[in-house]
N, C-alpha and C positions, 0 to 999 in steps of 0.2 A: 792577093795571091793565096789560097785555101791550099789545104796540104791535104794530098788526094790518099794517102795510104798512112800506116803506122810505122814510125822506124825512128834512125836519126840523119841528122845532118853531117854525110862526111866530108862535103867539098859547098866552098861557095865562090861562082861565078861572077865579075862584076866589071863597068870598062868606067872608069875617072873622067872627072871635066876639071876635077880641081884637087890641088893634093892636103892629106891633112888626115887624121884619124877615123876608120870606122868600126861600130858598134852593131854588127847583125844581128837580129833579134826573132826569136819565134816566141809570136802573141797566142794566148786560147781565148776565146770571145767568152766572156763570163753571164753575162746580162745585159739586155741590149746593147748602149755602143762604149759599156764597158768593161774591159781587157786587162787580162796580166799576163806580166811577161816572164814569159815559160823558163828562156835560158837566152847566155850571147857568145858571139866571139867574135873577139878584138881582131882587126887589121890595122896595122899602125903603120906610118910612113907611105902612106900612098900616095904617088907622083899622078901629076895630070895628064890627059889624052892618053892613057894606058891601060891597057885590058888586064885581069888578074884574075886567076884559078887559086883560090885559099883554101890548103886541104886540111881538112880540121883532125886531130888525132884522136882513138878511139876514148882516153878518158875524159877527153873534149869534147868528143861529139853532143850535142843538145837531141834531146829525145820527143820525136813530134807525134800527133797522133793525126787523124782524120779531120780536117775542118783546122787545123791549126793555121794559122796567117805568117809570110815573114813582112820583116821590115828594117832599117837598120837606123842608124843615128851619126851623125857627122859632126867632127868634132868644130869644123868654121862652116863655110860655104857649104851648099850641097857637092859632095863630093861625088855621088855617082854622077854617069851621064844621061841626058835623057832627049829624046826625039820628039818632036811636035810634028802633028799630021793631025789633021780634023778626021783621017778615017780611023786613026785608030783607036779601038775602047775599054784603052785600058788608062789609069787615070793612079795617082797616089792622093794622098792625105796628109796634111805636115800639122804636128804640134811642136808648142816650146819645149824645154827642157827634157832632162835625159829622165829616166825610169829606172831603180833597180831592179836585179832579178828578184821576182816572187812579188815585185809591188805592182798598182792596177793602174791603169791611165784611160782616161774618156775618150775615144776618137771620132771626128765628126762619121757622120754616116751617109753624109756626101761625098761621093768621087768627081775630080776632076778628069772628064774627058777628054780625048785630043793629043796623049802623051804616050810614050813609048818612053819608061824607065832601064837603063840597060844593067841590071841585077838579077840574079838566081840563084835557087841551091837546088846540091844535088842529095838525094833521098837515098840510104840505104838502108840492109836489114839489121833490128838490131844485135846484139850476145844473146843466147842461150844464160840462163841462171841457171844455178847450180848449189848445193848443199855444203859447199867451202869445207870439205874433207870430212862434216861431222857425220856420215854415213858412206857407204853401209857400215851399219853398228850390231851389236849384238849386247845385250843385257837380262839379268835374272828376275823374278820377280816370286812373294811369295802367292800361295794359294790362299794364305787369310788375307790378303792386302785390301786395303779400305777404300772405300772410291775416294778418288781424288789425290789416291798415292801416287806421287811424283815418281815415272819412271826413267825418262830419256829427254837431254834439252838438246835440241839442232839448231843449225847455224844454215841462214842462207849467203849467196852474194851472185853479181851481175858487174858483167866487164864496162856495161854502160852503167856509169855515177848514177845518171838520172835515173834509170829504172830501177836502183836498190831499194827504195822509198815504199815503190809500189807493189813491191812483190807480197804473192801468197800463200799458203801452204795448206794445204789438205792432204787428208790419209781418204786413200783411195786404194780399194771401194771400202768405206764405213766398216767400222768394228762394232759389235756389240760389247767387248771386252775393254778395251780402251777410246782412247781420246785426248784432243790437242787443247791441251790449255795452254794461248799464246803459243812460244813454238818447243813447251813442253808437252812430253806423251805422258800420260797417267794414265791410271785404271777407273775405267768410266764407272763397274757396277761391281760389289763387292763379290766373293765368291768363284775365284777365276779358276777355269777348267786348267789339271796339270798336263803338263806337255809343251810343245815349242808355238808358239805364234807369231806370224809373219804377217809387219806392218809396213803397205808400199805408202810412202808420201811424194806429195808432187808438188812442184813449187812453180807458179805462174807468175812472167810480170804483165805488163802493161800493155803489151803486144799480143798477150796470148802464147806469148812463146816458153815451154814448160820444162821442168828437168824435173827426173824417178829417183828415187832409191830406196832402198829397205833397212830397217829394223827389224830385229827377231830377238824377241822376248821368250823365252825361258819360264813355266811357271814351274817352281816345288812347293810337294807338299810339305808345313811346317807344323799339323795339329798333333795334340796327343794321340795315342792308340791303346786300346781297353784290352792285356794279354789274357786275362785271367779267365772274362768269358768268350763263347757261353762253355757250361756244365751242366750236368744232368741235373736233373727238380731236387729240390733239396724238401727233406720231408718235413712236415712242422703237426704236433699233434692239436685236436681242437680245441682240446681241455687245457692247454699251455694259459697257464694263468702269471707267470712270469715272463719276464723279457728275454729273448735270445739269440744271440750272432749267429746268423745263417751259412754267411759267404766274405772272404776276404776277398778285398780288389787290386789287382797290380795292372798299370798301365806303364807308358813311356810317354818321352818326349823329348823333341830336341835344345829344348831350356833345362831349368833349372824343374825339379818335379815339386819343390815346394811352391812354385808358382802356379802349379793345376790344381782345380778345386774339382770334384764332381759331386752326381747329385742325382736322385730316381728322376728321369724325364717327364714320364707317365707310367700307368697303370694299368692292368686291366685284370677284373672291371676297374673304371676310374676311380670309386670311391673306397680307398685303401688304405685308412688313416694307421693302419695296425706298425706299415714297412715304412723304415726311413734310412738310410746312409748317413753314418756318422763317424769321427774316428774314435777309435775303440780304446778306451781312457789308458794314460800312460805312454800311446804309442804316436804314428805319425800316419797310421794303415788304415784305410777305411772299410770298414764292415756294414755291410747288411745285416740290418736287427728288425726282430719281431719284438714289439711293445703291445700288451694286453690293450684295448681303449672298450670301456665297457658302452660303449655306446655304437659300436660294431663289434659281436663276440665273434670268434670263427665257428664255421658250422661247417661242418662234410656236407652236410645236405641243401645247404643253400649256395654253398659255393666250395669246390672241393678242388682248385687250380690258381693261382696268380702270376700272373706275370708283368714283373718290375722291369722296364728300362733303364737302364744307367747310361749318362753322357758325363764325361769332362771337359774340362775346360783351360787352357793355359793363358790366360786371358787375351785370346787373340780371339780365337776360334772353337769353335765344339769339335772331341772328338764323334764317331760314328756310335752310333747306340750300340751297345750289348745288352743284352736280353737275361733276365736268368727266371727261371721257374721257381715255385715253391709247391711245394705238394701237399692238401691236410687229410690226417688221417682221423677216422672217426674215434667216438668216445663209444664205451662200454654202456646197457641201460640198466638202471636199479630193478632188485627184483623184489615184489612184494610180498608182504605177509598177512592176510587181512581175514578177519573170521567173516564165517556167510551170517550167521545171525547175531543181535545183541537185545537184551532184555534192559527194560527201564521203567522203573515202579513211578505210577505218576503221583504216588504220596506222597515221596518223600523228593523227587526233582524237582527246585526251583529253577528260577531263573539263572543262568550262569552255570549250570550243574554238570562236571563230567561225565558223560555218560558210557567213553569208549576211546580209545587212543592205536591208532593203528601205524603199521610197522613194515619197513624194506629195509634190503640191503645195494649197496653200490659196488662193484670191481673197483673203482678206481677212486671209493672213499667222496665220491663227488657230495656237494650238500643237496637232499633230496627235498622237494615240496610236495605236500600231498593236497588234493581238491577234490571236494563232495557238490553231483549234484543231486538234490534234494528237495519235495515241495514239502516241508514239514519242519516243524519248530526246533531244528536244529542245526550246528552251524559246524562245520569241521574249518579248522584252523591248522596251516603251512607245516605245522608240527607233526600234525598225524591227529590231533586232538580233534574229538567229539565234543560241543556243549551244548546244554538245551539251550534255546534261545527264548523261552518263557519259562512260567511257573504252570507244571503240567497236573495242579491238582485239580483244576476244573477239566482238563481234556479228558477227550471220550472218541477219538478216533485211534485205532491201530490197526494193521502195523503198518511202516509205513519203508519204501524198499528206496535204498542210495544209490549210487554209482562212485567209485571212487578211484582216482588215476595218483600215480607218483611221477613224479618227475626230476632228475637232474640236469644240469645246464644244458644238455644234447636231448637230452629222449626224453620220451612220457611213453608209462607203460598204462595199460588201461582202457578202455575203465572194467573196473571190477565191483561186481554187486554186494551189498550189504543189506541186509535187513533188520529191522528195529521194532520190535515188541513194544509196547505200553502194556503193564498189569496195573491193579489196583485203581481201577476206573469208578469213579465218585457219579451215585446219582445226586443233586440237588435239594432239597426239601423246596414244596410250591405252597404258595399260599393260598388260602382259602377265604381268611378274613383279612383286608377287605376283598369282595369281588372283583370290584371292576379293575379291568387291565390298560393299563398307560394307550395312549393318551386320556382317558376318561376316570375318573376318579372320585370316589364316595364321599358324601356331606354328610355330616351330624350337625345336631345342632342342641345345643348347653342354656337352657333359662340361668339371666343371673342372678344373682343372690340378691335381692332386696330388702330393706330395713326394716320391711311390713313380713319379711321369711312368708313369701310367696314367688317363686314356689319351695326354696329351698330355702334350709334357715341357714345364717350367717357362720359361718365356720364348718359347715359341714361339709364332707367328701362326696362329691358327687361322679359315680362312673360313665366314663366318656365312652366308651370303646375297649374290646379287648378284640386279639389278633386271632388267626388260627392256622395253621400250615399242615400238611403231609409231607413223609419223606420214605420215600422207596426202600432205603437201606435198613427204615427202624434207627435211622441216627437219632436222639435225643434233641431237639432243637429247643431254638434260644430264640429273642428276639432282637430287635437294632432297630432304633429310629430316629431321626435327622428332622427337627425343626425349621420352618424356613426362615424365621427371623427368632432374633437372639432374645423374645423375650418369651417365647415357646416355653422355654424347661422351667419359666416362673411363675406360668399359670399352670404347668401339667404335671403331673409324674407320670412315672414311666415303670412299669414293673419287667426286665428284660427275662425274665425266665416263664413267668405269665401270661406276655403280651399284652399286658389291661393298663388300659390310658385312663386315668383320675384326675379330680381337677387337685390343681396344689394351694390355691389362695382363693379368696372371694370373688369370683368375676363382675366387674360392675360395668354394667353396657357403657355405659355415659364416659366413663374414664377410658375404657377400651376402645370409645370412638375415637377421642379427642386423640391418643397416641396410634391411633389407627391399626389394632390391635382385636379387631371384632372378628376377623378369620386368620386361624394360623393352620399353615399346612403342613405336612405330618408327613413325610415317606418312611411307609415301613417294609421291614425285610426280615426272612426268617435265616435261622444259622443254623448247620447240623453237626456244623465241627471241623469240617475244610470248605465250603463253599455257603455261600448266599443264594438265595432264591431273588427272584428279578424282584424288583422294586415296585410298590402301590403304592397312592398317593390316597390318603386321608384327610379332606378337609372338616375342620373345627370349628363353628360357628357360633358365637353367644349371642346370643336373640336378646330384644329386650322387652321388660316388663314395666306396664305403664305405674307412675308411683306419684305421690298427690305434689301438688305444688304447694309454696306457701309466701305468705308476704315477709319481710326481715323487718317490719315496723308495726307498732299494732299502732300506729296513727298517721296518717299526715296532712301536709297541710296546704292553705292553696287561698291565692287572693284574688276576686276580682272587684269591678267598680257594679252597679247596679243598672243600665241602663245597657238595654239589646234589643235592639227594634229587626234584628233577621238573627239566625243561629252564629254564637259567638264563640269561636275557638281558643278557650281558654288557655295558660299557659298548663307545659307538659306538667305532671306531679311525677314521674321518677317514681313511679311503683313498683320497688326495689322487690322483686318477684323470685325466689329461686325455686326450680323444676326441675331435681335431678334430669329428666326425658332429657335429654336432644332432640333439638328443632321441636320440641312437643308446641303446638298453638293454644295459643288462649283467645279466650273472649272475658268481658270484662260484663260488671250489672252493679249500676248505680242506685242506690233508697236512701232520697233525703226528707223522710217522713212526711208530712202530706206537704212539701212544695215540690211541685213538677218541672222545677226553672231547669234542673241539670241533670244532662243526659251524656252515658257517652255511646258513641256511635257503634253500632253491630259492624260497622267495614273499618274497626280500630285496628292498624295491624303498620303504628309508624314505627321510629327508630326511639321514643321515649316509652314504649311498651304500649300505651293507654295514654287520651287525652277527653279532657272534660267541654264537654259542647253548652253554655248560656243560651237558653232559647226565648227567653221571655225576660223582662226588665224586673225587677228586684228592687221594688221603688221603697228608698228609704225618705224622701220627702216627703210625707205626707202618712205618719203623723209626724216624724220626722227625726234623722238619727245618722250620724256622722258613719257607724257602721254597724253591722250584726252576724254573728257567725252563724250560719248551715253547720248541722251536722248530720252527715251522709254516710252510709253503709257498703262498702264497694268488695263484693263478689269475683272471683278470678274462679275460670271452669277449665281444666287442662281440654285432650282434646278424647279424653275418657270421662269427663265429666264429674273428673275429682276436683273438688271445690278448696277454698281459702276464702277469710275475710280480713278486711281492715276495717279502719274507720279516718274518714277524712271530714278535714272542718274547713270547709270555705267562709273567708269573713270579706264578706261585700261592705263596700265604700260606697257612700254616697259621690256624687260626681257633678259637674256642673255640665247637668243635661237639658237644661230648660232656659230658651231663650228669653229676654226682658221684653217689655213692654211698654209702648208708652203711653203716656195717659192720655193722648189724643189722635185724632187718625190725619186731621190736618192743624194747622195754627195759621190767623194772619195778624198782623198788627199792620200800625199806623205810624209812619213817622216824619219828620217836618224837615225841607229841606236846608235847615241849618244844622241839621245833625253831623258830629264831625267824627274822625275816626277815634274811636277805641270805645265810642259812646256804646254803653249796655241798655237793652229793654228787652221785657216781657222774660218767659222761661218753660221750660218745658218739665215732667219730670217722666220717670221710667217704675215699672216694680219687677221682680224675678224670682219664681217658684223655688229658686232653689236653696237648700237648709244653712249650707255652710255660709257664713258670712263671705269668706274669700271666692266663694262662686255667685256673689252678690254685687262685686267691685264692677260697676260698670261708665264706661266714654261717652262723651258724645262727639259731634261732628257734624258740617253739611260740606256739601258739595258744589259750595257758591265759593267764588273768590271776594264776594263783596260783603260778604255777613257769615259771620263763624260764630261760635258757639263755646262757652268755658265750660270747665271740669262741675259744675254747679248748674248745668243748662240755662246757664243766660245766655241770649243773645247777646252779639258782638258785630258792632258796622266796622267794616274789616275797609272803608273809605271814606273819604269827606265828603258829604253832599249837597253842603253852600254850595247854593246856588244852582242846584240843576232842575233843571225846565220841571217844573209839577204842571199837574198829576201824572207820576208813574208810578209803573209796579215793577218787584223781582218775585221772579219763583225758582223754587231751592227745594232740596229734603234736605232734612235734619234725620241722624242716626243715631240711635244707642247700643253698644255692641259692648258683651261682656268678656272676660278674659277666656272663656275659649272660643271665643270667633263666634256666637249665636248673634246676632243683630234683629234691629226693628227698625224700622222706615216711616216716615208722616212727611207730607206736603206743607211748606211753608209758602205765606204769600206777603209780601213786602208791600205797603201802599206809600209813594212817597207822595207830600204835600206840601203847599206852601204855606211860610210862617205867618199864622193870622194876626190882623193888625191890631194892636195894641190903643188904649185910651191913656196916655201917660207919653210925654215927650222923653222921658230918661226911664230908663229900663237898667236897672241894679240885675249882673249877673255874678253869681260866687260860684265860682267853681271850687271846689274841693279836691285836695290834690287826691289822686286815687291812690298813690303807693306814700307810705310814712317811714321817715328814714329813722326814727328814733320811737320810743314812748310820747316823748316830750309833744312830739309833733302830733300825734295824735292824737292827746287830751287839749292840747293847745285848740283846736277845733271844737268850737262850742257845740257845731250841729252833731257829734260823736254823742254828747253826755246824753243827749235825748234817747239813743236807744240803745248806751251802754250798758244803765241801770237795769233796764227790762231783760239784757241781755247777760246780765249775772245770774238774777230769779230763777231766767232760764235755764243757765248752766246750771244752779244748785237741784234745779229738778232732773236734768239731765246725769248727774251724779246719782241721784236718787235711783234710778230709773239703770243705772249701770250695776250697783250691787242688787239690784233686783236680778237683774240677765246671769251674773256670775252663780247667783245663789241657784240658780238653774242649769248652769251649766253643771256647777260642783254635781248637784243628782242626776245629771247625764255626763259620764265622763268621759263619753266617748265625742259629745257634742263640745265639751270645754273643749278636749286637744285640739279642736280643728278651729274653733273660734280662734284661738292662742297662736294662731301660727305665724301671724303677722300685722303690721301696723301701720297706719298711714304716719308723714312724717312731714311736719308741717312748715310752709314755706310762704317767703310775702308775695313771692311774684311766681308765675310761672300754669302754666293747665297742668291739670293732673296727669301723671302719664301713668297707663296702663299696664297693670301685670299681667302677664302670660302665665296662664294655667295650664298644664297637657293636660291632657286628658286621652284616655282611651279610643282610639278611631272607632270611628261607627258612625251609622249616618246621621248629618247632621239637622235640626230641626230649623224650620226657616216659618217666621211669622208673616203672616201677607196678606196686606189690607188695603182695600180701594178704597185709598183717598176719597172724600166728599168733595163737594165744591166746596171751593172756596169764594167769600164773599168779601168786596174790599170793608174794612172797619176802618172808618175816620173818626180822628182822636177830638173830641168837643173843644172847642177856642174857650182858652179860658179868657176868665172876664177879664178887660179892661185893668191895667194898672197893674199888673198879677206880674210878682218878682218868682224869675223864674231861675231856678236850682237845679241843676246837676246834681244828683249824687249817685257814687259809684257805690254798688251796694258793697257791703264790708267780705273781704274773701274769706271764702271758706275752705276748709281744712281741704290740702292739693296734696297729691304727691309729686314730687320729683327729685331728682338725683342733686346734688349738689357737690361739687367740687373743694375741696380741705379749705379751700383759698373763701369760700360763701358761707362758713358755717361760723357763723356768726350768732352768740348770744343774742336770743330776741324774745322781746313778751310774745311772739305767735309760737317759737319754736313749740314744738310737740312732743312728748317722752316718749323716746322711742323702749320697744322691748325688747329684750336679749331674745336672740333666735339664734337657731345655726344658722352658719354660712350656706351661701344656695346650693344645692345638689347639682350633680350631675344628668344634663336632660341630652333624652334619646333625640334621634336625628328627627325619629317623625311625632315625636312633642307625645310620646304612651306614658302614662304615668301607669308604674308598676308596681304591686308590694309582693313580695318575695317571702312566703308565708311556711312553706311547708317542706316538710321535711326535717320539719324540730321537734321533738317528744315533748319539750317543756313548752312548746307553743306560744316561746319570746315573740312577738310582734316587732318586725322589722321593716321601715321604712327606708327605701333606699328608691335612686334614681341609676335606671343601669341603661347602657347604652351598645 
């Protein structure tokens, strides 16, 4: 059963089947099929088969709207009654348990057909709501009120309980001035217009059904009020350079008046910093005051009106502006005093120089400034003051005309003419000597003094230059000149009243190079007595004069060896040469009387000055002679062809330039295939051209690994040859090579043979030991005494035969030192090993000889029976080194002779003697590297 209109329930209809409690209920369907229940009323004590009208009382009544449902609840049995008929379609729904009011219950959403429930209610309208006495009202409000100020709170109510809930309230129609917060009235927007306003509110409930009434609000005004203005402009002068109260202010208010503040609103113009409202010290009164601010002055002419707003304030609200005026009145202008002309002598005005001070007066005492325009060398200053602004003794323009204005803080009077004389105008003196005018500038040029006094002699004064000027006035003039570098005033004097330049000291080209002092520049100027004439530049030049060169040594000295098969670059001689000249060139001219060996080159021009060229060999072998000195004549030509001499002495060294030889061009021997190793035959020997014994030492060697060769050119079978297949042959060279690398080469031929058969069943062989560890052992061997004896004879001849060579040397002593310089040193075992000689590079000589054939030589079978002997031939004096641990007391030892220790040798083996440059012409042998 849907509830077709909005109201409440005042009567419910119903007829019993059973008796017992009912609960009538009106549902609002919430969401689908499920409901809460709205409101109820009880029937209690109901009797069965009995119809009832329950009229419910108006604070009872339950409140329904459109679409609401009833329904009711039974406290046993179903208490209403109800009808079955299949036509009819209307149907109820049953749940368990009761529901309270406000709570939700699910209901099926299926109806039972086929029933006629006998239950109803009857619908009326609901109460009118109403304002519950809290209107019509009346209330005040002020005109400062804030929004949101709380003015009026109202009360609703409704005869129907249920619709108090729902009810609404609006102000109708809308205020701009107010509004309902909740079912307060307040002031919506700050600023409320005075006078009365009338607020209708209406109250709606849930039916739609409405109740009016009124509010009337009252607004007063409660802001301060400004009595004082407006009043007439208040006058203020421009020149007010102190502060001043213009206008007192008097307002009201309905407070306390120490709680209003005021204050200038605005301005115009706006930018006003001069006016401000303050209270005026001592009191509690606010004034209007002018403060001077030098950063706005007042001026009649740029702004001659102000006008200040004033508003207060009691801290609610602003009063309404009052306006007040201020008036300014002009300033008075200076008047001035200024002559039309002034006179300024340009002799005696420097720079800084008064020349004139001018003058005004003010009305009202103001501080005046004075300003000059002027295109001319003078400057007027705030005071009135004239000053040159240069030194006017050179100017030469007049006169020249000013302008000049005065000024106080308000006005400027002006401009007013002045005019300025210059007397006493300076001509210049010009120069004459020298000519030419800047940029281009005159050259002299000064010979210097040389020790031959060509051209000038040594101490003397020689004149450079004198000056010469004109001067228009007949001024007396002077002279002034300025050096470019600071050793100027020590080669020159300077005469200032003559203008004559003189030399001051001996000018010597050479040292004036070296300090680069050969041109000095000279600006000169002439003086009349206030001014200078422009500036000429004079250059100074000392030339030079060619002057002889000379050697610092009258000898020197110089060593080479003798042997130059192409032109030989001898070592530098240091021909310590001085030639005052700078950069002056030489050439050099060598005379070593009729020998033509030494030259030096015309394209001489190294870093030792001069070097001596060997072109030809210097041969001291033959007749023969360890060394010999040259003396030579050596000429230096400057590039004037002023001459010098020395005298140098070359001593040339013999040298070992000549390779050995040997005495045959091949060799072959013969030997039997029981020759075993170490066995000696046959021998070779060598000879060599050259004088010195030590260039005489010479090796040998071959280039077989089967036969070698001792320091005494014997062969040596370098393997055992029992037993190998005869007849064969070796072929080999044998070398002799002397201590500087010269060699000779011959073809050796080896014939090996078998050992021929003997006539004797026992063959006696004695070997002899070859090396003797004692004497003992050496006499001990009978076959030694056979050619001991011979071999003493020999040595006493060979003594003989030695003070013969020395008594030779002694009368060549240059051939003894060289013999003297070293010793073989004798050993039992070992080849002779080879000293190394340097010698001078150059090129080397190479012996070369086509071997002959070689033919084999077989050795004759000796006869039958023939006891055959080995013997090593006895050794001959070897050199070799020997170790502290070998040097062992021995009849062979050899006496060695005291020598120095060995020099130092250059990398590429030059043997050097280091000769010259000594006056006493010590001979010094040395090894330099």
């Amino acid at each position: 059963m849907k509830v077709p209109c909005c109201g409440v329930v005042s009567e419910w209809r119903f007829a019993t089947a059973a008796p017992g409690d009912l609960a009538l209920h009106v549902w609002k369907q919430m969401a689908g099929n499920s409901y809460k229940l709205q409101g109820e009323n009880v029937y209690t004590g109901a009797t069965a088969n009995s119809t009832t009208r329950f009229s419910v009382g108006t604070s009872a009544q339950v409140s329904v709207e459109l679409n609401d449902e009833i329904g009711w609840h039974s406290s046993a049995a179903d208490i209403v009654a109800v009808e079955a008929n299949a036509a009819f379609t209307q149907g109820a729904v049953t749940i368990g348990g009761k529901t309270a009011v406000g709570g939700t219950s699910s209901w099926p959403n299926t109806l039972v057909n086929g029933e006629r429930w006998m239950i109803g209610a009857v619908l009326s309208p609901n109460s009118l709501p109403h304002f519950d006495g809290s209107l019509p009202a009346s209330v005040t409000a002020k005109m400062s009120s804030a929004a949101g100020t709380s003015l009026y709170t109202i009360t609703v109510a409704d005869d129907n309980p249920d619709d108090v809930a729902a009810l609404t309230v609006s102000i109708q129609p809308a205020s701009a001035e107010f509004e309902l917060d909740g079912r307060n009235v307040q002031v919506k927007s700050a600023g409320l217009p005075l006078g009365d306003h009338r607020v209708v509110l209406e109250v709606v409930d849930h039916c739609f059904q409405t109740g009016t009434a009124t509010l009337t609000i009252t607004v007063v005004d409660d802001r301060p009020e400004i009595t004082s203005l407006p009043v007439a402009a208040v006058a203020l002068r421009e020149d007010m350079a102190t502060s001043m109260s213009l206008h007192r202010l008097i307002y009201t208010d309905d407070g306390p008046l120490s709680d209003v503040t005021c204050r200038i609103n605005k301005t115009e113009p706006a930018a006003s910093p001069q006016f401000s409202l303050r209270y005026k010290d001592g009191t509690s009164d606010y004034w209007v005051y002018y403060d001077p601010v030098s950063a706005a002055p007042l001026s009649y002419d740029e702004q001659a009106l102000y006008s200040l707003f004033i508003v207060c304030n009691d801290g609610v609200s602003d009063s309404d502006a009052k306006e007040i005026q201020v008036s300014i009145t002009p300033n008075s202008p200076p008047v001035p005093a200024i002559d039309a002309t002034v006179t300024v002598s340009a002799a005696t005005t420097k720079n800084g120089s008064l020349v004139y001070t001018a003058a005004a007066t003010d009305p009202e005492g103001d501080p005046l400034t004075f300003t000059m325009q002027c295109t001319c060398p003078f400057k007027m200053y705030p005071n009135g003051e004239i000053h040159a602004t240069k030194d006017l003794n050179d100017h030469r323009t007049t006169p020249y005309v000013a302008t000049v204005n005065v000024s106080d803080p308000y006005n400027t009077v002006g401009p007013q003419t002045i005019t300025i004389k210059i007397t006493d105008i300076n001509s210049p003196p010009v120069l004459v000597q020298p000519t030419k005018v800047l940029p281009e500038f005159e050259r002299v040029d000064v010979a210097e003094h040389t020790a031959e006094g060509i051209p000038n002699l040594l101490g003397t004064t020689t004149s450079v230059f004198t000056a010469a000027a004109t001067d228009a006035d007949g001024d007396t003039v002077t002279w002034n000149i300025q050096f470019e570098n600071g050793k100027g005033a020590d080669l020159f004097n300077f005469n200032p009243n003559t203008g004559a330049i003189t030399t001051a000291a001996d000018l010597n080209y050479e040292e004036l190079s070296r300090q680069g002092l050969l041109t000095t520049t000279v600006t000169v100027r002439a003086f009349d007595g206030r001014e200078y004439s422009s500036n000429r530049t004079l250059q100074i030049s000392v030339t030079d004069v060619n002057e002889k060169p000379q050697f610092n040594q009258q000898r020197y000295a110089l060593d080479t060896v003798e042997g130059a098969t192409s032109p030989l670059n001898l070592d530098c001689p240091l021909f310590d040469v001085t030639d005052p000249d700078n950069y002056d060139t030489r050439r050099y001219d060598i005379r070593c009387g009729g020998t033509a060996v030494f030259h030096i080159p015309s394209t001489t021009q190294l870093a030792c000055d001069a070097f001596i060229q060997q072109t030809a060999e210097y041969d001291l072998d033959n007749p023969g002679a360890a060394s010999r000195v040259v003396t030579c004549t050596i000429t230096v030509y400057d590039k004037g062809d002023l001459t010098a001499t020395t005298t140098l002495e070359i001593t040339v060294h013999e040298e070992d330039d000549n390779p050995p030889y040997l005495d045959q061009t091949s060799y072959s021997y013969t030997i039997t295939n029981d020759t075993t190793a170490g066995a000696k035959f046959g021998n070779v020997d060598a000879t060599d051209r050259d004088f010195l014994p030590e260039h005489r030492r010479l090796t040998y060697r071959t280039d077989s690994s089967e036969f070698g060769v001792d320091n005494n050119g014997v062969f040596v079978s370098l393997v055992d040859w029992t037993g190998v297949a005869a007849p064969t042959s070796r072929a080999f060279n044998v070398y002799v090579t002397d201590e500087a690398g010269h060699q000779d080469v011959s073809p050796v031929n080896i014939v090996i043979v078998d050992v021929p058969p003997t006539t004797t069943t026992t063959t006696t062989t004695t070997v002899l030991p070859s090396v003797y560890d004692n004497i003992d052992s050496f006499l001990g061997d009978s076959g030694n005494l056979a050619w001991l004896i011979p071999a003493v004879i020999l040595g006493a001849l060979a003594a003989g035969l030695m003070g013969y060579m020395i008594y030779r040397c002694c009368s060549t002593p240059g051939a003894c030192s060289n013999i003297t310089r070293g010793c073989f040193t004798g050993a039992r075992r070992g080849p002779m090993q080879p000293r190394t000689v340097f010698r001078q590079a150059q090129t080397s000589r190479t012996v070369v000889r086509n071997p002959a054939e070689i033919k084999p030589v077989l050795r004759q079978t000796p006869p039958p029976r023939t006891v055959v002997r080995r013997v090593v031939s006895p050794p001959r004096s070897e050199a070799v080194e020997k170790s502290p641990a070998e040097n062992k007391s021995s009849f062979f030892d050899c006496f060695k002779k005291n020598r120095p220790p060995p020099e130092a040798k250059t990398a590429d083996g030059t043997r050097v003697w280091n000769l010259w440059n000594h006056t006493d012409f010590k001979q010094q042998d040395k090894w330099v590297g």
